[in-house]
C-alpha positions in Angstrom: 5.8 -32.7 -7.9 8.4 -33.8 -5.3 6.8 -32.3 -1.9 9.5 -29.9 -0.3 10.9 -28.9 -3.9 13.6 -26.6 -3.2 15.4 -24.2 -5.3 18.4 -21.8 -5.0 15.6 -19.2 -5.8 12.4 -19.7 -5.4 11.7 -22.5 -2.3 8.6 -24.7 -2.0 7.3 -26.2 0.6 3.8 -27.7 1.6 2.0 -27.4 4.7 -1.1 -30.1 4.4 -2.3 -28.7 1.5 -0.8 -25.2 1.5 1.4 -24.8 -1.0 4.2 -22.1 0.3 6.6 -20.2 -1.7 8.9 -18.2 -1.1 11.6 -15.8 -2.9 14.6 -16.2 -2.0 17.3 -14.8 -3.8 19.1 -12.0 -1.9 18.5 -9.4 0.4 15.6 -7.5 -2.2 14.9 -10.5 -4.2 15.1 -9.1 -7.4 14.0 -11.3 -10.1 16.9 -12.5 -11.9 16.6 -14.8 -15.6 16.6 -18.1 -12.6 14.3 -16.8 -10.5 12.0 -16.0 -13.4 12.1 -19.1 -15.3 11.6 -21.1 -12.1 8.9 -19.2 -10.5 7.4 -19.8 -14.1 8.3 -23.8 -13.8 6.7 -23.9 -10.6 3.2 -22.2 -11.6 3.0 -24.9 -14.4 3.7 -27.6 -11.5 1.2 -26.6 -9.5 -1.5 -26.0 -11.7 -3.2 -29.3 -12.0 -1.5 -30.5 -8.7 -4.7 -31.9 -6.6 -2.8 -32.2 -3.3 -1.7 -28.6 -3.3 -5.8 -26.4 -2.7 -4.4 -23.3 -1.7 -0.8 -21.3 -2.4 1.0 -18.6 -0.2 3.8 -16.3 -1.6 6.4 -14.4 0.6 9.7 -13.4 0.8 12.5 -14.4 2.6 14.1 -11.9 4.3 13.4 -8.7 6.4 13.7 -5.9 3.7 11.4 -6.7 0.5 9.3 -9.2 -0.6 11.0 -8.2 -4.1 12.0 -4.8 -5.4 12.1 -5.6 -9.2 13.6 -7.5 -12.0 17.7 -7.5 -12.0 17.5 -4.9 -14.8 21.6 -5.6 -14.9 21.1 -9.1 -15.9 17.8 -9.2 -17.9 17.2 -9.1 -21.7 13.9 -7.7 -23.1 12.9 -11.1 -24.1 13.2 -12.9 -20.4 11.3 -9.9 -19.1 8.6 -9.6 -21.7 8.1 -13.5 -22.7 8.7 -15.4 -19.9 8.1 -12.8 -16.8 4.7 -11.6 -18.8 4.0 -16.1 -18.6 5.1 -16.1 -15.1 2.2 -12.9 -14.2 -0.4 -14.5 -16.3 0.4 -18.0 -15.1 -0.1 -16.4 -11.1 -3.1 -14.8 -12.1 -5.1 -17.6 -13.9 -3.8 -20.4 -11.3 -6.8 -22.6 -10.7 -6.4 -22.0 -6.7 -7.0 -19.1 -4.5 -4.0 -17.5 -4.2 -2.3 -15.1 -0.9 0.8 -12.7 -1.1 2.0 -11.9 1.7 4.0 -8.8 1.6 6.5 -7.1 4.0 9.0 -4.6 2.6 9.5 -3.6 -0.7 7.2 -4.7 -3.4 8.1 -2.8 -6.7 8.1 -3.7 -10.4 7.4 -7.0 -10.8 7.1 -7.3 -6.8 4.2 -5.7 -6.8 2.7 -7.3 -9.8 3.6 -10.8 -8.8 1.2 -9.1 -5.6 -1.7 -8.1 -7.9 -2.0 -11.2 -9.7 -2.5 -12.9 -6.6 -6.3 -13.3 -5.6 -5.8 -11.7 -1.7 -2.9 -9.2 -0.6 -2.0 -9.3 3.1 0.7 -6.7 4.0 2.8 -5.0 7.3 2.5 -1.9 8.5 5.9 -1.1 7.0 5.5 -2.4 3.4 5.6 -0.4 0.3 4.8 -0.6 -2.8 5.7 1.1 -6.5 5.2 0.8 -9.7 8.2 3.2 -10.8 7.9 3.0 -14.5 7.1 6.7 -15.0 10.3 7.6 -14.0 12.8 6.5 -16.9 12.5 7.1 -20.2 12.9 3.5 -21.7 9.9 1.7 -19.4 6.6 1.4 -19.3 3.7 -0.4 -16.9 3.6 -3.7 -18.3 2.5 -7.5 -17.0 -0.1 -5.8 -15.2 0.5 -2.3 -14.7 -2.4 -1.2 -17.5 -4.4 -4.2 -17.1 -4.8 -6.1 -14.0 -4.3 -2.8 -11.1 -7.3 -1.0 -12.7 -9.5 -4.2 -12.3 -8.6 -4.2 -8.3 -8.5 -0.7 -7.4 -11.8 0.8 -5.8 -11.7 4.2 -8.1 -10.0 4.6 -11.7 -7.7 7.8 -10.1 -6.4 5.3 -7.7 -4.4 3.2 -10.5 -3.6 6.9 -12.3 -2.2 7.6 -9.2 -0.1 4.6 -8.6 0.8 4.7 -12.1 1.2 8.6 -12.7 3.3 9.4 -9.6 6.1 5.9 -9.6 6.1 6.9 -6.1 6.7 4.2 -3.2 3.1 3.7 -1.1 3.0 2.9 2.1 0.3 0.0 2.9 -2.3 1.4 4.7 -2.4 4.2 1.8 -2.3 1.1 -0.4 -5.2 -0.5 1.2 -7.0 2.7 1.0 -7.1 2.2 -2.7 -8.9 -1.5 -1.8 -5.6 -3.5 -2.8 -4.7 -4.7 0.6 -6.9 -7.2 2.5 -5.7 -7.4 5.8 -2.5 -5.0 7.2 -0.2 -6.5 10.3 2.2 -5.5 12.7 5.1 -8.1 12.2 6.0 -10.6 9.3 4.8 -13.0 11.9 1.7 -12.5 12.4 0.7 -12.1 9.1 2.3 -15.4 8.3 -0.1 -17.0 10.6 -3.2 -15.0 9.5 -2.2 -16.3 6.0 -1.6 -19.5 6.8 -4.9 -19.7 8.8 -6.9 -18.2 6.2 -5.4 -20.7 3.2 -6.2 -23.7 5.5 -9.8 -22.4 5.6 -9.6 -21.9 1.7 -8.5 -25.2 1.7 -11.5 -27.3 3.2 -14.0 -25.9 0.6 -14.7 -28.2 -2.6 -11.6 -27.5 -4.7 -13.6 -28.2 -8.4 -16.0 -25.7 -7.3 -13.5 -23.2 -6.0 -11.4 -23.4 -8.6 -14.2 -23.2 -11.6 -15.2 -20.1 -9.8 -12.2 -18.4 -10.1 -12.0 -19.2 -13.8 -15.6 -18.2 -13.9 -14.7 -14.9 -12.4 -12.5 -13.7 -14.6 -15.2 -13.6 -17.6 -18.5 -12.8 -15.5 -16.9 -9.8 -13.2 -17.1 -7.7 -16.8 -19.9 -9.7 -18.7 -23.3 -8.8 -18.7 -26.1 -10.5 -16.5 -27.3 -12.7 -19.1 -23.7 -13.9 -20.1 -22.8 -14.1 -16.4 -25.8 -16.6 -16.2 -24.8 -18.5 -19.3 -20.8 -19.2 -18.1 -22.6 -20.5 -14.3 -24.8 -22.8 -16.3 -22.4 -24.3 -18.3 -20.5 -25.0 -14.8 -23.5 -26.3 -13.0 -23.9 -29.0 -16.4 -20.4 -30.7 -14.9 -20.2 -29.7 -11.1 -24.3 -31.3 -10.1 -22.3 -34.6 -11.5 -25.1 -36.7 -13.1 -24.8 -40.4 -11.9 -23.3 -41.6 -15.8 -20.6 -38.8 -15.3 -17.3 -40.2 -13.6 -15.3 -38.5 -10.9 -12.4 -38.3 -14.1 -14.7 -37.1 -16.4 -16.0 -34.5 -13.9 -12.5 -33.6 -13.8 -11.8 -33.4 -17.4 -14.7 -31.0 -17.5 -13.6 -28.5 -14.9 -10.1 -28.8 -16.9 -11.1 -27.1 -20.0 -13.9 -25.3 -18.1 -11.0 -23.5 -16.6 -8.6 -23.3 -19.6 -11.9 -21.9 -21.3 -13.0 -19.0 -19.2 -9.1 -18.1 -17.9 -7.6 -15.5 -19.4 -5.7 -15.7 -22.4 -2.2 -15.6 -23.3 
């Protein structure tokens, strides 16, 4: 992948080995059928992309990380096919993974948020997941599957889901969904940045079998638990006849194993 891919809607840029995207399409960067299919394109991309450890997601602008799909310009299929890909392809991406959110984050905004593995947010963000109120939606790509698995108490997802209302962030964090809450865009830009860096000096096979890993053992049982880290420990303590290629061959369908399936 081209280093400082850009797009009308979705930009990319790389800082060391931060990978830093950005929505950009419009004053609430609502995801329209482009923004979908190359927010989609890119999580492909950067899936086996070694130079890239760590990823941050923002939004350009002052007044929403993203409000929604483009309900005007959507068909059922781009929003259940390819924006359900897009959510699982966030979710499973072999990297740690940092929203940073300022503004509105509802519908897919805030799901695009959940599927990341750390939420940072401003004081004035909000979030929604609005479904309950229209007669023709419901809480998909996420809504019934990946909030309850973050949330500290079931009644906190019921209440997310059961009200649509818009929730300010530190009610949100409340709820154990936001990591760290900031004054200005700024600032939380930095902490992210800062943090990813971090993220990114750790052994990158190891980090990103353990976010595979996770996604099995945080539900399976202690003996299955110990079973999946085994199987890792077989490839990652590389025995001197395994090669560096071979080691990575095994983390590959490691991962592809123990990620979630589509």
């Amino acid at each position: 992948m081209a280093e400082g891919m850009e797009s009308k809607k979705v930009l990319f840029e790389k800082n060391k080995r931060v990978g830093i995207i950005t929505l950009n399409n419009g004053e609430f960067n609502v995801f329209d059928p482009e923004q979908i299919y190359q927010f989609r394109d890119l999580m492909k991309q950067l899936q086996w992309d070694q130079k890239v450890r760590a990823i941050l997601i923002q939004g350009s602008g002052d007044r929403a990380f993203s409000s929604g799909f483009d309900l005007k310009h959507l068909d059922k299929e781009i929003i259940i096919e390819v924006g359900q890909e897009m959510i699982y392809r966030l979710y499973n991406l072999p990297k740690p993974t940092i929203a940073l959110v300022h503004g509105y984050a509802i519908g897919i905004g805030f799901l695009v948020a959940l599927a990341c593995d750390f939420r940072y947010a401003t004081e004035a963000a909000q979030f929604s997941l609005p479904e309950i109120n229209y007669d023709v939606m419901f809480p998909t790509h996420g809504g019934c599957s990946i909030l309850p698995k973050l949330v500290n108490t079931p009644s906190a997802a019921k209440y997310i889901l059961y009200t649509g209302d818009r929730i300010p962030a530190r009610k949100i964090a409340q709820f154990g969904i936001i990591d760290e809450i900031f004054q200005t865009k700024d600032e939380m830009f930095a902490a992210g940045l800062k943090f990813a860096q971090y993220l990114c000096t750790k052994n990158p096979i190891v980090m990103s079998c353990t976010k595979a890993a996770l996604n099995t053992t945080r539900f399976a049982d202690i003996k299955t638990g110990f079973a999946i880290e085994m199987e890792a420990v077989q490839f990652i303590d590389r025995p001197p006849s395994m090669k560096r290629k071979e080691q990575l061959e095994a983390a590959k369908k490691f991962i592809e194993k123990y990620s979630e399936k589509f």
